[in-house]
PyMOL CGO cylinders between C-alpha atoms (Angstrom):
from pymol import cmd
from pymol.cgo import CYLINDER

trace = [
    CYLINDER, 149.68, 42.78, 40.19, 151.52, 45.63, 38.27, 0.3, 1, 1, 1, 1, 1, 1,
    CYLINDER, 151.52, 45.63, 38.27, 155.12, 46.58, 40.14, 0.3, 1, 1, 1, 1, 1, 1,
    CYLINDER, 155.12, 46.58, 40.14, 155.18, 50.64, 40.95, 0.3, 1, 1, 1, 1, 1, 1,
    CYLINDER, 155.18, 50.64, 40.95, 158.25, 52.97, 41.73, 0.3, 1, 1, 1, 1, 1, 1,
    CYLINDER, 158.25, 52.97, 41.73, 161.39, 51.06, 42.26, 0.3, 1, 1, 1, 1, 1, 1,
    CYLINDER, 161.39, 51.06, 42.26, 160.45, 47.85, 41.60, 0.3, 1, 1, 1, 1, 1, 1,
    CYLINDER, 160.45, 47.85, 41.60, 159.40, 49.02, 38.18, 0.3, 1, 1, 1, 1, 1, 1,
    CYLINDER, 159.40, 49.02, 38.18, 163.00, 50.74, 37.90, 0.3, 1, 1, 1, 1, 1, 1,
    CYLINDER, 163.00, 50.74, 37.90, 164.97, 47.37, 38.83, 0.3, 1, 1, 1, 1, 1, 1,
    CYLINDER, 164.97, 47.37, 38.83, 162.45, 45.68, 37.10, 0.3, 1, 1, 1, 1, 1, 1,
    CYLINDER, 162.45, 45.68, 37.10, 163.15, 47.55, 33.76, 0.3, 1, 1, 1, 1, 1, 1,
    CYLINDER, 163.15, 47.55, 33.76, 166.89, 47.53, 34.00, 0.3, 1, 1, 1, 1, 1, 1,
    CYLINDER, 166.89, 47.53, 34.00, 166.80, 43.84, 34.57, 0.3, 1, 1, 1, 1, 1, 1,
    CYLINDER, 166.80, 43.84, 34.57, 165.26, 43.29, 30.76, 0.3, 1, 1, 1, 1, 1, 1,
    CYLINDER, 165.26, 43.29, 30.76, 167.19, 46.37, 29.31, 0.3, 1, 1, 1, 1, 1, 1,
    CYLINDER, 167.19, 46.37, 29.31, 170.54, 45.94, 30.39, 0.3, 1, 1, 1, 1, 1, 1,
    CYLINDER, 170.54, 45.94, 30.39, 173.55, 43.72, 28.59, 0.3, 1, 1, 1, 1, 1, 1,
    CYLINDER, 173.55, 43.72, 28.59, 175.27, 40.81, 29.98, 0.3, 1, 1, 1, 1, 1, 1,
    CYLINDER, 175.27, 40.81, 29.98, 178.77, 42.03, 29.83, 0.3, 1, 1, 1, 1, 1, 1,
    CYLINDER, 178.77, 42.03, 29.83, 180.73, 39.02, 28.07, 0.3, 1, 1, 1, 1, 1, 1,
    CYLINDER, 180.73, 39.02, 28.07, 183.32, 38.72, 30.67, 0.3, 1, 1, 1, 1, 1, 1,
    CYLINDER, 183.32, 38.72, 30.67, 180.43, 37.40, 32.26, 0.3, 1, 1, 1, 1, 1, 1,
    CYLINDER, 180.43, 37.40, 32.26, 179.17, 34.68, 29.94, 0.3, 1, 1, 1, 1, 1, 1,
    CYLINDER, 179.17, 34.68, 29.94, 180.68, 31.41, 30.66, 0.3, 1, 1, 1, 1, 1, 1,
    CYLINDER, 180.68, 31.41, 30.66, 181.89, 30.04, 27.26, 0.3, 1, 1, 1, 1, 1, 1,
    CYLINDER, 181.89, 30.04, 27.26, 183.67, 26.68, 27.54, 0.3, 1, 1, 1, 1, 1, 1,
    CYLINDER, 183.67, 26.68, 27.54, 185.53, 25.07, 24.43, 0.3, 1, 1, 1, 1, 1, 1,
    CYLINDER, 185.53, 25.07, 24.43, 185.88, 21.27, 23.62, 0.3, 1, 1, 1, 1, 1, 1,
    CYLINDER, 185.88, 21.27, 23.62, 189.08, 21.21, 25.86, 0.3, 1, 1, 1, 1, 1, 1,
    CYLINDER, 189.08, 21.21, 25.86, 187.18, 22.81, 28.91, 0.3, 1, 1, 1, 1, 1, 1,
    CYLINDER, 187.18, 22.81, 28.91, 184.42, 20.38, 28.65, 0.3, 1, 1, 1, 1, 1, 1,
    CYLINDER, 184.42, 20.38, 28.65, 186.69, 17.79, 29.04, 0.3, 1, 1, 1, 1, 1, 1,
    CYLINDER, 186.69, 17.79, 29.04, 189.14, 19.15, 31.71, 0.3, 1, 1, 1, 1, 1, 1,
    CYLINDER, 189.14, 19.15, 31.71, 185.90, 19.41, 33.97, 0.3, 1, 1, 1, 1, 1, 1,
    CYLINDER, 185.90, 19.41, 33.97, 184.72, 16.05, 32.78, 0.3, 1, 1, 1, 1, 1, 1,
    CYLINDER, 184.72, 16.05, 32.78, 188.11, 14.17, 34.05, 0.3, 1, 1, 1, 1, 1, 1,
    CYLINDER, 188.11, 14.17, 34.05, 188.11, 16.40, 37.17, 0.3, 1, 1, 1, 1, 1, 1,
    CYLINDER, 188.11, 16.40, 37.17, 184.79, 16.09, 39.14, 0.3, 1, 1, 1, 1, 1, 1,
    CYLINDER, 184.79, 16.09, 39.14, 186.25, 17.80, 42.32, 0.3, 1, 1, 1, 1, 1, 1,
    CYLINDER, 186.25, 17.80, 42.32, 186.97, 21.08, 39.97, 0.3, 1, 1, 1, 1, 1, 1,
    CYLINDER, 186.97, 21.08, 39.97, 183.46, 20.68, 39.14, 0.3, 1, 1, 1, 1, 1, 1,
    CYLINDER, 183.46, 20.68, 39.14, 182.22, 21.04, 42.68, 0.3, 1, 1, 1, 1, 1, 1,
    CYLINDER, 182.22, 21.04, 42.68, 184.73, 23.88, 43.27, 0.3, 1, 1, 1, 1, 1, 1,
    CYLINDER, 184.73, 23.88, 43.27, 182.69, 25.59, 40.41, 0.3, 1, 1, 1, 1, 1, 1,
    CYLINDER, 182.69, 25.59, 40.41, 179.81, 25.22, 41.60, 0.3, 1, 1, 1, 1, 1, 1,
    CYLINDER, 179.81, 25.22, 41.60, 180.55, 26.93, 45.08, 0.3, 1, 1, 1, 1, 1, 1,
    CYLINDER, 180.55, 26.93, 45.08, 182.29, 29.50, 43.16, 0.3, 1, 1, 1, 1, 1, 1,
    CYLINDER, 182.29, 29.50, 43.16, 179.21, 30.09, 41.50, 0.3, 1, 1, 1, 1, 1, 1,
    CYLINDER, 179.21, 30.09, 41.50, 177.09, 30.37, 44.58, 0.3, 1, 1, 1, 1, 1, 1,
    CYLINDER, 177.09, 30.37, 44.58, 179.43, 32.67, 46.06, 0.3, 1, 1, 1, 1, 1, 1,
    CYLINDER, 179.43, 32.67, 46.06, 178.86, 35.40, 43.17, 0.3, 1, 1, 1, 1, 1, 1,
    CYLINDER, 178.86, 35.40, 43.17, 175.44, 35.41, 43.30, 0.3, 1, 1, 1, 1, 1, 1,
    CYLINDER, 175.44, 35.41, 43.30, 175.50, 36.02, 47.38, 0.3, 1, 1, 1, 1, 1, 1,
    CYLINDER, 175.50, 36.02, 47.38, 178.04, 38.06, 47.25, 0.3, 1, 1, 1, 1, 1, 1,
    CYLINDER, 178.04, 38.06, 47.25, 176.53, 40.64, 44.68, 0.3, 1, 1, 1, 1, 1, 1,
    CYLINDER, 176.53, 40.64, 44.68, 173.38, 42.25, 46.75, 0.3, 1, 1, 1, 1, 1, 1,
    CYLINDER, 173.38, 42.25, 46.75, 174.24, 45.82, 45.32, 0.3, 1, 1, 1, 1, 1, 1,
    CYLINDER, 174.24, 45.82, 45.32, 171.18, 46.00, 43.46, 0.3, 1, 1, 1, 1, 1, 1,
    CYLINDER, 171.18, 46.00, 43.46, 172.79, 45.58, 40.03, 0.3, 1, 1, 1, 1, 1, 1,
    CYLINDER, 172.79, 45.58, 40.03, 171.78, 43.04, 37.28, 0.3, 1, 1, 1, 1, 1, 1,
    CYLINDER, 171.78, 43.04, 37.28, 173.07, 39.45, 38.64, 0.3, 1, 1, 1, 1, 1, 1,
    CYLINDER, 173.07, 39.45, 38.64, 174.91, 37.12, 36.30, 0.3, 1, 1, 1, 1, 1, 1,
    CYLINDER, 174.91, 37.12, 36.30, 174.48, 33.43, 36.16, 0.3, 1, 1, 1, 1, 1, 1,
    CYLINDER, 174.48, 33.43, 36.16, 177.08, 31.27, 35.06, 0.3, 1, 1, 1, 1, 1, 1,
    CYLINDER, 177.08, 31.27, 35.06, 175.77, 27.33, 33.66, 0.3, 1, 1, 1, 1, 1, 1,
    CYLINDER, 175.77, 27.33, 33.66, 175.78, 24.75, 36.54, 0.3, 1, 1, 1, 1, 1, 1,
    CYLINDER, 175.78, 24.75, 36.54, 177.70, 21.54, 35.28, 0.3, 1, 1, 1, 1, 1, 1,
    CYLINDER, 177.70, 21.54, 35.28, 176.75, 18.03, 36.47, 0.3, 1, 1, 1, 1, 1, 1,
    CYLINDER, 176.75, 18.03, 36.47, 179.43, 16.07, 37.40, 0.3, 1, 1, 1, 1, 1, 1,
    CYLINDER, 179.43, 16.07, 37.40, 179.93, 12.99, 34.54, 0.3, 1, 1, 1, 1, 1, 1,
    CYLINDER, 179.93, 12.99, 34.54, 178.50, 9.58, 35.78, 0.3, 1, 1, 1, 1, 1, 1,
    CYLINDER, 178.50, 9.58, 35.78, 180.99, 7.24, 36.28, 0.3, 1, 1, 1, 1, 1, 1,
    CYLINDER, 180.99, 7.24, 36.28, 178.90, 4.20, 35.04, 0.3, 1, 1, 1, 1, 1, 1,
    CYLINDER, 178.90, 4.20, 35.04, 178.55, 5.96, 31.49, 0.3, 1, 1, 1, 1, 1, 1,
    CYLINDER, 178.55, 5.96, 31.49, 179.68, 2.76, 29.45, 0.3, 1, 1, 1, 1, 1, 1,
    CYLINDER, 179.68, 2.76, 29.45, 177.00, 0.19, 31.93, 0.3, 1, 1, 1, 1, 1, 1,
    CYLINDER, 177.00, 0.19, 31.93, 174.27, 2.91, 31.03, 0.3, 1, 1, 1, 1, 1, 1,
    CYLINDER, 174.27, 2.91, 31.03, 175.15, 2.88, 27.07, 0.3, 1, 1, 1, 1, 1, 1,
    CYLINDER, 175.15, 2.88, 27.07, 175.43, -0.78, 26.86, 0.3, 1, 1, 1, 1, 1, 1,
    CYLINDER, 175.43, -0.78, 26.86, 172.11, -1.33, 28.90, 0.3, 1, 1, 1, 1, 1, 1,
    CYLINDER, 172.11, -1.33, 28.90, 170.72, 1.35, 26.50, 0.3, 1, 1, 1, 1, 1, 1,
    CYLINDER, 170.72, 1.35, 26.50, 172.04, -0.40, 23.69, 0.3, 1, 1, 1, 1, 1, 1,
    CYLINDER, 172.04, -0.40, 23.69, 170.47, -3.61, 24.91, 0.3, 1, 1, 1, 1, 1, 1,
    CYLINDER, 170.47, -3.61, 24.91, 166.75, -2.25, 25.18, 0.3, 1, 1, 1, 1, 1, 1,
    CYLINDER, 166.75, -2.25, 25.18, 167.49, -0.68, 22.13, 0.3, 1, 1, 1, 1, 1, 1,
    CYLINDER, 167.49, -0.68, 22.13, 168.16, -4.63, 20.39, 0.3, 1, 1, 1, 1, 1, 1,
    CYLINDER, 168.16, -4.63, 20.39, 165.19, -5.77, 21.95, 0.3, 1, 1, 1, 1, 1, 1,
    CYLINDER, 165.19, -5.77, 21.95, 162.98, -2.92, 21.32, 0.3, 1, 1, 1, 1, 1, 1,
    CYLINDER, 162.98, -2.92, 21.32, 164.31, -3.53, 17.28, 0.3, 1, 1, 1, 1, 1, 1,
    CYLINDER, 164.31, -3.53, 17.28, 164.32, -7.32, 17.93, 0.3, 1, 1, 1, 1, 1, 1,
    CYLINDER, 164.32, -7.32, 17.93, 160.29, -6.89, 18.83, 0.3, 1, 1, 1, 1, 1, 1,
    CYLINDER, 160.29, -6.89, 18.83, 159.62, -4.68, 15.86, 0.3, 1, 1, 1, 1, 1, 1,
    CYLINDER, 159.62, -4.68, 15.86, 161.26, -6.72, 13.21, 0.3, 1, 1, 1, 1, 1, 1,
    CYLINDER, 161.26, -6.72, 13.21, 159.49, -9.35, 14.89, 0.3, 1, 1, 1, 1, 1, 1,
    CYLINDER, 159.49, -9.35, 14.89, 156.21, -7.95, 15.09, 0.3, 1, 1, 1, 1, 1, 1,
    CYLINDER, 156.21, -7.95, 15.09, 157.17, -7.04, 10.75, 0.3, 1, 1, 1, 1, 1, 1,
    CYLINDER, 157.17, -7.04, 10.75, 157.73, -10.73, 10.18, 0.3, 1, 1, 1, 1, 1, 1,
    CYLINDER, 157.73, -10.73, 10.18, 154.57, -11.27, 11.08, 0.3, 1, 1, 1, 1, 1, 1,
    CYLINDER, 154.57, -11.27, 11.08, 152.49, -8.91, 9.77, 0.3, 1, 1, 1, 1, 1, 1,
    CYLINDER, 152.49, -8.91, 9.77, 154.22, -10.32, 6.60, 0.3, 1, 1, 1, 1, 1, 1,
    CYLINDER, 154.22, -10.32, 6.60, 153.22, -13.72, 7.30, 0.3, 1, 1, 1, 1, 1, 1,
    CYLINDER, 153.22, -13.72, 7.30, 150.13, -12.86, 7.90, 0.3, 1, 1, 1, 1, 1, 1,
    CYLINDER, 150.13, -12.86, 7.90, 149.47, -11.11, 4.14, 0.3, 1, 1, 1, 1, 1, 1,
    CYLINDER, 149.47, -11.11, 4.14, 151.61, -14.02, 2.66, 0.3, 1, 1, 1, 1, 1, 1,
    CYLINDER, 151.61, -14.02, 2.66, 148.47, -16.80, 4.61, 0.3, 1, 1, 1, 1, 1, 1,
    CYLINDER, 148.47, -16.80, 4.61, 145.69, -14.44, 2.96, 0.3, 1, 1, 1, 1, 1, 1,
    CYLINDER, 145.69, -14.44, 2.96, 146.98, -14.18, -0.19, 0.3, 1, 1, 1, 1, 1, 1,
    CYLINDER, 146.98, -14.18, -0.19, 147.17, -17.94, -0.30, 0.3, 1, 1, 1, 1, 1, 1,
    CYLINDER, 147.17, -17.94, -0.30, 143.74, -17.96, 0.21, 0.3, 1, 1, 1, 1, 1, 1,
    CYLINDER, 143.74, -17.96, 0.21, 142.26, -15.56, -1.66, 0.3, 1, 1, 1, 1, 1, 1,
    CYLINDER, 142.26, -15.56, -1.66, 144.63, -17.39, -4.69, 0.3, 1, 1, 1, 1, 1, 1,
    CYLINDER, 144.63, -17.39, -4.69, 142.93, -20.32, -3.21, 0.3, 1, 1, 1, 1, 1, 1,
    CYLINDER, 142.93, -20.32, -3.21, 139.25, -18.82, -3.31, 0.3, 1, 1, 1, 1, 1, 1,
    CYLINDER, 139.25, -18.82, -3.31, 139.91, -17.36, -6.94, 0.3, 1, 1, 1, 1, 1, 1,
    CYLINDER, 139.91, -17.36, -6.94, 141.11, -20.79, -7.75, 0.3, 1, 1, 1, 1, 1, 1,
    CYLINDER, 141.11, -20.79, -7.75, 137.50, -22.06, -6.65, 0.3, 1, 1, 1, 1, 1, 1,
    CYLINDER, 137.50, -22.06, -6.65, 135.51, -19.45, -8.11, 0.3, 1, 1, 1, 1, 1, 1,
    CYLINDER, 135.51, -19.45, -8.11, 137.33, -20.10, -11.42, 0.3, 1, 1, 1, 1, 1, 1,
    CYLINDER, 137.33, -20.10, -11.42, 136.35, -23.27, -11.02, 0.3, 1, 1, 1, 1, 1, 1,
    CYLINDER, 136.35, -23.27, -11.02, 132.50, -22.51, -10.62, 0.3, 1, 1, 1, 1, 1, 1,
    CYLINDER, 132.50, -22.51, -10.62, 132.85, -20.47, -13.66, 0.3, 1, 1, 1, 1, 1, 1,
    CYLINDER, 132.85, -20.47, -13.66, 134.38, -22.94, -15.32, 0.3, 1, 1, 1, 1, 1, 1,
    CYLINDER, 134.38, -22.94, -15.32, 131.51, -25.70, -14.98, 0.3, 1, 1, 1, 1, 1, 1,
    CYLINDER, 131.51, -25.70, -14.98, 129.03, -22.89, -15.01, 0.3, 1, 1, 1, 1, 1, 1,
    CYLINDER, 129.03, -22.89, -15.01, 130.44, -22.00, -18.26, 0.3, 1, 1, 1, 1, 1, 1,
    CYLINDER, 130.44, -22.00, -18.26, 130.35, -25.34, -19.83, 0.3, 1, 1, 1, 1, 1, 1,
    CYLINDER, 130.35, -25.34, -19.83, 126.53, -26.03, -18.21, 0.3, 1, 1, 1, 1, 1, 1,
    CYLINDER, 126.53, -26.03, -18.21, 125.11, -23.05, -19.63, 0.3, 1, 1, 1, 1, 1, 1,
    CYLINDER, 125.11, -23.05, -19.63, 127.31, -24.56, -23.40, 0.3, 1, 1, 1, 1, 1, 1,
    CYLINDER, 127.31, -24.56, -23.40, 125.57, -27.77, -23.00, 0.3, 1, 1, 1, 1, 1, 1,
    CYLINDER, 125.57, -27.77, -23.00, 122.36, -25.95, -22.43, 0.3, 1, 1, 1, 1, 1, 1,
    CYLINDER, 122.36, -25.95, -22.43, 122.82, -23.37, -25.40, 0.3, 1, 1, 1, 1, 1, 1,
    CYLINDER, 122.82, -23.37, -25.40, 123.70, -26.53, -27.33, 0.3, 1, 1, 1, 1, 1, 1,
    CYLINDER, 123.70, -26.53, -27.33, 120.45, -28.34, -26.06, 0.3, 1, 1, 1, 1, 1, 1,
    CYLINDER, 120.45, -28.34, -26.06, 118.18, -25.49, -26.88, 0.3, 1, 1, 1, 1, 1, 1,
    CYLINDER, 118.18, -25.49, -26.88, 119.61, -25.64, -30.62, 0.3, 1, 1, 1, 1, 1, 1,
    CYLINDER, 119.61, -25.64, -30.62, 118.90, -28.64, -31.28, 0.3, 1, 1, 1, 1, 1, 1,
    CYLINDER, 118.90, -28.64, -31.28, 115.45, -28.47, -29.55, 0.3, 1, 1, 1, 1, 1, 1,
    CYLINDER, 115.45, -28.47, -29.55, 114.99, -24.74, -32.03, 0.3, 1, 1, 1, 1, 1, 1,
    CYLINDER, 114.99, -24.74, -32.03, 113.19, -27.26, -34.93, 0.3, 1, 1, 1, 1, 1, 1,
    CYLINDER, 113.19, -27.26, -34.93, 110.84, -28.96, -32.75, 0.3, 1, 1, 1, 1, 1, 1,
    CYLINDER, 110.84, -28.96, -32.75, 109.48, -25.63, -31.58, 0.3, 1, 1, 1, 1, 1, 1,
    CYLINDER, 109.48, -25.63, -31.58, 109.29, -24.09, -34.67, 0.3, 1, 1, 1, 1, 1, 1,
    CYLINDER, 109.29, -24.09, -34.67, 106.99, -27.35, -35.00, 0.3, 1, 1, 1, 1, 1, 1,
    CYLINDER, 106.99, -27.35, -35.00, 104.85, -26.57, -32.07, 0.3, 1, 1, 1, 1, 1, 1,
    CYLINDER, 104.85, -26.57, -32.07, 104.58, -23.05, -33.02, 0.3, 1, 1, 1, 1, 1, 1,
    CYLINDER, 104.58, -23.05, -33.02, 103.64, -23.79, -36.53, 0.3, 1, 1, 1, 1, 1, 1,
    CYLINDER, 103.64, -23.79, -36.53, 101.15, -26.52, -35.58, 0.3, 1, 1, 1, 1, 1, 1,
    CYLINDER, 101.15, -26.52, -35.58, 99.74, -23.72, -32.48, 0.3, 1, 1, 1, 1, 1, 1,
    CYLINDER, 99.74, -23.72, -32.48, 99.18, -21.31, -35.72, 0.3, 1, 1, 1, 1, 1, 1,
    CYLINDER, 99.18, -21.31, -35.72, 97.60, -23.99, -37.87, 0.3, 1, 1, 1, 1, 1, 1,
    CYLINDER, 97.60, -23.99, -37.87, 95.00, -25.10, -34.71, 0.3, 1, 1, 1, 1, 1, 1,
    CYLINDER, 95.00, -25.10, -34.71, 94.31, -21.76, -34.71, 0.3, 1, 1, 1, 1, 1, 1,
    CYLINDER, 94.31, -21.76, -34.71, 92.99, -20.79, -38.33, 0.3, 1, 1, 1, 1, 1, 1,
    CYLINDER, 92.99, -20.79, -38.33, 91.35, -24.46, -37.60, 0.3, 1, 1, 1, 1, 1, 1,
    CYLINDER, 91.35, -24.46, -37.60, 89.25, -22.97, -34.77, 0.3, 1, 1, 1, 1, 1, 1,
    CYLINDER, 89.25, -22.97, -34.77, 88.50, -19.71, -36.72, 0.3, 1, 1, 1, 1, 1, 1,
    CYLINDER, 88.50, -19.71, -36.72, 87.63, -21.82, -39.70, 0.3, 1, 1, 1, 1, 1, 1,
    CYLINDER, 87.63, -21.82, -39.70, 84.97, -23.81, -37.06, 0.3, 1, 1, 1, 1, 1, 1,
    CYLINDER, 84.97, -23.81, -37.06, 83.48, -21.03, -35.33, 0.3, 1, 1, 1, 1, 1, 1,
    CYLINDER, 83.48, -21.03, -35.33, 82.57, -18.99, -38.98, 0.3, 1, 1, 1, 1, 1, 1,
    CYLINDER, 82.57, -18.99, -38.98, 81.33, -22.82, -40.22, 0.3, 1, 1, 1, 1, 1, 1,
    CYLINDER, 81.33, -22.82, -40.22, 79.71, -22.96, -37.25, 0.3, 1, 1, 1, 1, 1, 1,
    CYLINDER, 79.71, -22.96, -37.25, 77.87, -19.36, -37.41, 0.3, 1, 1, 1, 1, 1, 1,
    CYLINDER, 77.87, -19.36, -37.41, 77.24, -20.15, -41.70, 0.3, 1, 1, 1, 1, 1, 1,
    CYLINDER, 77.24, -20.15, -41.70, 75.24, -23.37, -40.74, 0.3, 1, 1, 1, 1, 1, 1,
    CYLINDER, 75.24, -23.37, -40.74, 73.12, -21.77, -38.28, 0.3, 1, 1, 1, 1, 1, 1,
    CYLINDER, 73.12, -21.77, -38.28, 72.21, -18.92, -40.67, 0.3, 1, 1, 1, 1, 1, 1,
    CYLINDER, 72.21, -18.92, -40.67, 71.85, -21.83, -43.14, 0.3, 1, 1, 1, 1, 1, 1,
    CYLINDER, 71.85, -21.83, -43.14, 69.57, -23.44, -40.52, 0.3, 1, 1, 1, 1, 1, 1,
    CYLINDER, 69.57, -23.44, -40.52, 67.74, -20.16, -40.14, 0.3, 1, 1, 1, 1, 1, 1,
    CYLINDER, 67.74, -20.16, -40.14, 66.87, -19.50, -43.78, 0.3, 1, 1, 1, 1, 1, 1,
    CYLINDER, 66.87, -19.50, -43.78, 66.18, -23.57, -44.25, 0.3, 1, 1, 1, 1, 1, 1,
    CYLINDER, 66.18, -23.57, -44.25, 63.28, -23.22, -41.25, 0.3, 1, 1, 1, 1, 1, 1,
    CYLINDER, 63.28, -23.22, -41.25, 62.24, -19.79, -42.96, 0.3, 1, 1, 1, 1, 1, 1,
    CYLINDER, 62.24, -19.79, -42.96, 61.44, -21.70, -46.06, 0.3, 1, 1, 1, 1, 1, 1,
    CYLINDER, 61.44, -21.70, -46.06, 60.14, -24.81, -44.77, 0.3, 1, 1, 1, 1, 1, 1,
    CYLINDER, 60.14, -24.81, -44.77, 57.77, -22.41, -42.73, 0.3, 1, 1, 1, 1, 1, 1,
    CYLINDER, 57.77, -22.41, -42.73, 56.18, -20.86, -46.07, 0.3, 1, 1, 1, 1, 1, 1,
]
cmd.load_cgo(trace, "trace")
């Protein structure tokens, strides 16, 4: 819902108009810790404060000054019991590190373990397939036998079946001649 008329006016002066610096509450080092060793001047401030703001209803931009908390007195318990999570917060995590590192130092022990198998395997594997290669030369004459002797049965049987087909012509023209 849009403001109209006056509210609009106030509304607008609000956002336009400066904060005179008088009214700014700027506190140096020395401030912070005059308030800091006096709590009671805190809570005098702090009524102070309330008191301006009721006490200027003319319409006219109100000022704000910073509320300060008063300092806990049990600063140096809270720090140290800070401090203490904070060890065993860093405790777990350097903890939880030492592990993780563990952990990689087991596996690479046995994966070097596993590689130290499988090199092992490739090792006999290596000097089977040696003893085979050597095997297989010294099996190479003997086959060149078979192969040769394969070739030879082979003219044999050509040899047999055009013997074979030359008597039978023989036979035919023997029969042709015996029949005249």
């Amino acid at each position: 819902m849009a403001a109209t008329g006056e509210e609009a006016a106030a509304m607008d002066s609000i956002s336009t108009a400066p904060i005179p610096p008088t009214a700014l509450s700027l506190k140096t080092d020395t401030d912070s810790r005059l308030e800091n060793a006096n709590v009671e001047g805190v809570t005098e401030n702090q009524s102070s404060v309330s008191k301006k703001s009721s006490s200027n209803n003319d319409g006219s931009v109100e000022t704000a000054e910073e509320a300060v908390e008063p300092a806990e007195p049990d600063i140096d318990e809270l720090c140290t019991d800070m401090f203490d999570k904070m060890a065993v917060f860093l405790q777990g995590e350097l903890t939880a590190t030492c592990e993780d590192y563990k952990l990689l130092e087991n596996m690479n022990k046995l994966t070097s373990l596993k590689y130290m198998e499988m090199k092992d395997i490739s090792i006999n594997i290596s000097r089977n397939l040696q003893d085979l290669n050597q095997k297989y030369a010294s099996l190479q004459p003997y086959l060149d036998q078979i192969n040769q002797i394969e070739e030879q049965v082979t003219a044999l049987e050509q040899a047999a079946y055009k013997m074979d087909t030359y008597s039978k012509k023989l036979e035919a023209k023997f029969k042709k001649l015996e029949k005249r």
